[in-house]
SENU-151345 format. One record per atom (N, C-alpha, C): residue in three letters; atom name; x, y, z. Coordinates in Angstrom, 1 decimal. Layout:
% SENU-151345
 code site     xx     yy     zz
  ALA   CA      X      Y      Z
...
***
This chain:
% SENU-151345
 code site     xx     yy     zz
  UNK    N   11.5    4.5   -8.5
  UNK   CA   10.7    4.9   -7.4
  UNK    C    9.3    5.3   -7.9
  UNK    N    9.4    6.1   -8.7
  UNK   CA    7.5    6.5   -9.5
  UNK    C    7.5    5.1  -10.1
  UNK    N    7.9    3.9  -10.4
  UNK   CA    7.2    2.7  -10.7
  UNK    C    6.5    2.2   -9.8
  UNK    N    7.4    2.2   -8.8
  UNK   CA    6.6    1.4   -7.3
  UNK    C    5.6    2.3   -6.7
  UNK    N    5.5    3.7   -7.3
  UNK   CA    4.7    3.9   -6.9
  UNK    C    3.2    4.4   -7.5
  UNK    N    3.1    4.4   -8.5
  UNK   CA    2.5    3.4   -9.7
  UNK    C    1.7    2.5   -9.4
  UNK    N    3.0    1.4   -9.1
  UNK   CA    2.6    0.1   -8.6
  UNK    C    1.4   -0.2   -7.4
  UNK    N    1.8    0.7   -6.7
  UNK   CA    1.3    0.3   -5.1
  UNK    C   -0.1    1.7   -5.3
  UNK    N   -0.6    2.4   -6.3
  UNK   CA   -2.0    3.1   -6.6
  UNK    C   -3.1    2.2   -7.3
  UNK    N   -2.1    0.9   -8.5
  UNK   CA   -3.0    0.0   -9.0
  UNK    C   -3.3   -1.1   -8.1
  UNK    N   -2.8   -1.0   -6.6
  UNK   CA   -2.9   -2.4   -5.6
  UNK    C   -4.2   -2.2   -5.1
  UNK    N   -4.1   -0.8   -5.0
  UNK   CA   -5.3    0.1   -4.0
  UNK    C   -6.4   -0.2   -4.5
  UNK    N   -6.6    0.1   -6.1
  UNK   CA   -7.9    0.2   -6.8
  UNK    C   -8.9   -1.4   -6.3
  UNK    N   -8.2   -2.6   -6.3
  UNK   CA   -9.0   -3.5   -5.8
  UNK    C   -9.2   -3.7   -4.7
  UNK    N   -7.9   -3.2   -3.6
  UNK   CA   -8.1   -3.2   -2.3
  UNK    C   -9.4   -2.6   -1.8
  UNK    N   -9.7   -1.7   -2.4
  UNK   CA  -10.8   -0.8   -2.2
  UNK    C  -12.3   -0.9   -2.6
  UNK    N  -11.9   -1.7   -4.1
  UNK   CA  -13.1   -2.2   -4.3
  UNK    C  -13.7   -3.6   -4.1
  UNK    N  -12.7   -4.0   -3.0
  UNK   CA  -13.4   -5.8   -2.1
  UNK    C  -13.2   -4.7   -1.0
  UNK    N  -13.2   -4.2   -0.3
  UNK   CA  -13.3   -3.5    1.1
  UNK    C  -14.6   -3.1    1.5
  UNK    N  -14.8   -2.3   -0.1
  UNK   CA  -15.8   -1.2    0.8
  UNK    C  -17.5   -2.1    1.2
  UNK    N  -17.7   -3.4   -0.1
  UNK   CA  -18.4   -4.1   -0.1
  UNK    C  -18.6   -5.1    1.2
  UNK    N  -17.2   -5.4    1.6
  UNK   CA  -16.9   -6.0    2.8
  UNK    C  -17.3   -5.4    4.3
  UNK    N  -17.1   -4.1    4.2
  UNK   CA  -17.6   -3.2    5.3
  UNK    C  -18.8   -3.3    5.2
  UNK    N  -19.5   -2.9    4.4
  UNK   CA  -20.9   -2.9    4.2
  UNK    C  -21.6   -3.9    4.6
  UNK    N  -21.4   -5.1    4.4
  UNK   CA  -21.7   -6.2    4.6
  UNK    C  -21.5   -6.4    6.2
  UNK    N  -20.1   -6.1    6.8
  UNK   CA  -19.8   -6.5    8.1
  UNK    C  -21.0   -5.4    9.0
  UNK    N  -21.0   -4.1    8.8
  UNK   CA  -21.3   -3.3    9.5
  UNK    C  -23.3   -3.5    9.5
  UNK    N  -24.0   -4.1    8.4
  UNK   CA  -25.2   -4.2    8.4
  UNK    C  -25.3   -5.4    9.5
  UNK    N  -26.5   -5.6    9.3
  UNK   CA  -26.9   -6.6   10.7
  UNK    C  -27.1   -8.2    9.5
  UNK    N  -26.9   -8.1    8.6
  UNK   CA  -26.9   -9.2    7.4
  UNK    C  -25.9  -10.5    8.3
  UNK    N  -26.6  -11.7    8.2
  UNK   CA  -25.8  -12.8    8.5
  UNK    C  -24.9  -13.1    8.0
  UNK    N  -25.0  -12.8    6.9
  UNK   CA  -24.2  -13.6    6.1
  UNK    C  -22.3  -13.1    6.3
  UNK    N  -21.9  -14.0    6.3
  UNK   CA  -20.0  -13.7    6.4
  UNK    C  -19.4  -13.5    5.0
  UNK    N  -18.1  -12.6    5.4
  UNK   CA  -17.4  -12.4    4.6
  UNK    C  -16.0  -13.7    3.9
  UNK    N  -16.5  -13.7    2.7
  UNK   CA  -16.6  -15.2    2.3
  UNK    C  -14.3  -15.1    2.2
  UNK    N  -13.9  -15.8    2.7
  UNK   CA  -12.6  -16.3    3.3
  UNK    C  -11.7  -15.9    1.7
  UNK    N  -12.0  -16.3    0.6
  UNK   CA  -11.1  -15.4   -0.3
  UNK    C  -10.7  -14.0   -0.3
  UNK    N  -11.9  -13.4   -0.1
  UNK   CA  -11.6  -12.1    0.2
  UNK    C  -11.2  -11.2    1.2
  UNK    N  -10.9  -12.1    2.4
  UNK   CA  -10.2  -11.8    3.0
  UNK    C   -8.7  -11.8    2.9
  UNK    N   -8.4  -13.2    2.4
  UNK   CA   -6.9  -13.7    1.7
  UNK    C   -6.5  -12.9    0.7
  UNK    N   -7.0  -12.1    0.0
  UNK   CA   -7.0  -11.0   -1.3
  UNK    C   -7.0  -10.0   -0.6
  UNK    N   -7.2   -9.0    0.2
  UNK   CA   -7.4   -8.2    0.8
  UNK    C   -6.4   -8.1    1.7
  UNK    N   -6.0   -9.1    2.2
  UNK   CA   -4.7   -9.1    3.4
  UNK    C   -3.7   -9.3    2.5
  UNK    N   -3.0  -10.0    1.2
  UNK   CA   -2.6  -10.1    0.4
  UNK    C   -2.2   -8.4   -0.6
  UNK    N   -3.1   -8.0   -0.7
  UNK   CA   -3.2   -6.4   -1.5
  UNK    C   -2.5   -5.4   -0.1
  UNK    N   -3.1   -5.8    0.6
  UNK   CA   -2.4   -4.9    1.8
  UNK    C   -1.1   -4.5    2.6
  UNK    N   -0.6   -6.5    2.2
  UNK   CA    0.3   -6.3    2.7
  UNK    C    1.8   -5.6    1.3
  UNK    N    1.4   -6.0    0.0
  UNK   CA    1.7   -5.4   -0.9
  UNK    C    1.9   -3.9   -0.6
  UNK    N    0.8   -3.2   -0.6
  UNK   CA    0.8   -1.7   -0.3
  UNK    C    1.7   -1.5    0.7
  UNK    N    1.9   -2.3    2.1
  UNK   CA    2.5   -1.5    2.8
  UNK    C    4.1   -1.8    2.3
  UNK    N    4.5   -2.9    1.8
  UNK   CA    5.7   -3.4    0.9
  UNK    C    6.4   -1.8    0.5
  UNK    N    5.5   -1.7   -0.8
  UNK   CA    6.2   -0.7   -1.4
  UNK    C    6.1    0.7   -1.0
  UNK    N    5.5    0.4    0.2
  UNK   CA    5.2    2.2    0.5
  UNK    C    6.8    2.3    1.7
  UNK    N    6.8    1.2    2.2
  UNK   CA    8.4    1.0    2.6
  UNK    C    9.4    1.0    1.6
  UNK    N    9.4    0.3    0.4
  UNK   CA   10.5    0.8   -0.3
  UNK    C   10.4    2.0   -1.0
  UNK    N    9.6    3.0   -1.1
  UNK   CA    9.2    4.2   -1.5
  UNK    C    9.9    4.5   -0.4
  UNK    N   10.0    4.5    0.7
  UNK   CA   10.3    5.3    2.1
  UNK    C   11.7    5.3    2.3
  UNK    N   12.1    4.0    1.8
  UNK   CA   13.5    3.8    1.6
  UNK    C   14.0    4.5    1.1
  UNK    N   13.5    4.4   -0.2
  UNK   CA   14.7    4.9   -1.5
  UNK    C   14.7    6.8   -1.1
  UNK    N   13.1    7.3   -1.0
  UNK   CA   13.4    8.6   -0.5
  UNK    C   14.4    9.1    0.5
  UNK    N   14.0    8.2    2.2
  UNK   CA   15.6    8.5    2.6
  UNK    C   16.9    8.2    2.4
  UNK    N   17.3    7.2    1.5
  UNK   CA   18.4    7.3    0.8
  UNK    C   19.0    7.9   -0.2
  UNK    N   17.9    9.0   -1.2
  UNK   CA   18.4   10.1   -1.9
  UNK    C   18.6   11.2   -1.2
  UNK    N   17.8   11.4   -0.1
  UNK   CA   18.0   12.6    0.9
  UNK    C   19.0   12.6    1.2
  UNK    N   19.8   11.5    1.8
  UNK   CA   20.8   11.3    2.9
  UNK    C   22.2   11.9    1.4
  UNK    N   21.8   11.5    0.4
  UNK   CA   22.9   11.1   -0.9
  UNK    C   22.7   12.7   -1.1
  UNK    N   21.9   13.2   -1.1
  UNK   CA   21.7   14.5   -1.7
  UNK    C   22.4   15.7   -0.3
  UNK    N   22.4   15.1    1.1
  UNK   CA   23.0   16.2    2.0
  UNK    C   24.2   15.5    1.9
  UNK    N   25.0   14.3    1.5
  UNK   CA   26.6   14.2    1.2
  UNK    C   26.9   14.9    0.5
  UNK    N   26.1   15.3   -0.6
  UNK   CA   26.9   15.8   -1.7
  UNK    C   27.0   17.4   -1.4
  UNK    N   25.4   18.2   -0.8
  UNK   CA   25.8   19.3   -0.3
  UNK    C   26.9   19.5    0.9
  UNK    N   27.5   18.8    1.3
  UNK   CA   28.4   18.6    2.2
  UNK    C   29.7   18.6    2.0
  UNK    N   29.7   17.9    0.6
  UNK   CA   31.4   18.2   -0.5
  UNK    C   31.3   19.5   -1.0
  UNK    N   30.4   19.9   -1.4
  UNK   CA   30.3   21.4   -1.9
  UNK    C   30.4   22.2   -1.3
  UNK    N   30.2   22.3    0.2
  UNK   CA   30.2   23.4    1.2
  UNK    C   31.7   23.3    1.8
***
């Protein structure tokens, strides 16, 4: 679980750094468009992040649930 989540902090670092240029660009009055790779990269990193931030979410409620069975044999 700290691999994946690891994992899904080094997704961010580019996510972030094709974003914020991307906003910038969308939000000024500049013609110019946001060139179609980086969108595919960006939706691509995204959907990554949300990937593992579900199996992070997983595995935590499945040690929780594993962790009140076992206080539950002990009690």
């Amino acid at each position: 679980m700290e691999d994946l989540s690891i994992f899904r902090i080094f997704l961010a670092f580019p996510f972030i750094g094709l974003s914020i240029p991307d906003a910038g660009r969308t939000l000024s009055n500049l013609k110019d468009h946001i060139p179609l790779n980086h969108i595919i990269i960006e939706a691509t990193l995204l959907i990554c992040i949300l990937v593992c931030t579900a199996g992070i979410m997983y595995a935590k409620h499945k040690l929780n649930n594993l962790a009140e069975d076992n206080d539950a044999l002990i009690a």
